[in-house]
C-alpha positions in Angstrom: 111.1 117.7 73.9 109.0 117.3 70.6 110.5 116.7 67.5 109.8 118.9 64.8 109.9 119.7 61.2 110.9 123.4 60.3 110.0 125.0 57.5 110.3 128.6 56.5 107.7 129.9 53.5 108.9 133.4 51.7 106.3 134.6 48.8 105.4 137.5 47.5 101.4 136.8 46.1 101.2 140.6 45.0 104.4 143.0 44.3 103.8 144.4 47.0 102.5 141.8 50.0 105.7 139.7 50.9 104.9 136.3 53.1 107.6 135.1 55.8 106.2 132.1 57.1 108.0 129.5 59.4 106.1 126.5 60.0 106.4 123.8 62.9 104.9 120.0 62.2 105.0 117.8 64.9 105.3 114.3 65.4 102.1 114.7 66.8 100.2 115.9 64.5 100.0 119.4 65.1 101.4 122.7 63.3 102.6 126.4 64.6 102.7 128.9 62.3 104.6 131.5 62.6 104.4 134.9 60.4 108.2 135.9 60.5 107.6 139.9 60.2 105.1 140.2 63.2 105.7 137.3 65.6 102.2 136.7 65.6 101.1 132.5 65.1 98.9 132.1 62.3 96.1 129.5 62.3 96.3 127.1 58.9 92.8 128.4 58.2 93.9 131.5 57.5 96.5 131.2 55.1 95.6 131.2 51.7 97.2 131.1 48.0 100.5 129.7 48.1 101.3 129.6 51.1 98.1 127.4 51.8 99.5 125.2 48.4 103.0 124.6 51.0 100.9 123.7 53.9 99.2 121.0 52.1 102.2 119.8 50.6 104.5 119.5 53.3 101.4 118.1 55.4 100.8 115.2 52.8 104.4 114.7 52.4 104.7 114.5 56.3 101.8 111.9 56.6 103.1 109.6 53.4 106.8 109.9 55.6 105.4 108.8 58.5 103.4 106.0 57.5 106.4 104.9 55.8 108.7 104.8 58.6 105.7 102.6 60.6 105.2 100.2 57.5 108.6 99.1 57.8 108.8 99.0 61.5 106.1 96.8 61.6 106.2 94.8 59.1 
């Protein structure tokens, strides 16, 4: 079993286009996007706007977290 981070991204960029994202990072290093309304995964280069802005953010936040936990394992 893999852990995971879950996230879940709700938008709207226009008034009337509404984003329902869930996102999946993995210890690994890899992502699955899900788009909540259609079940279909979406692939990180095709998200754009703000949803692309959480993406980055939780993927920086998730690297900085990570290297954190091995600094002080190691040190």
């Amino acid at each position: 079993m893999k852990l995971c981070y879950h996230f879940r991204f709700i938008t709207s960029d226009d008034k009337s286009m509404w984003k329902d994202l869930t996102f999946r990072f993995y210890r690994d290093g890899s992502v699955m996007i899900v788009d909540n309304d259609t079940d279909a995964h979406v692939h990180p280069k095709q998200l754009n706007g703000a949803a692309l802005d959480f993406y980055i953010r939780k993927r920086i936040y998730l690297i900085k977290t990570d290297l954190q936990e091995k600094i002080v394992k190691y040190a």
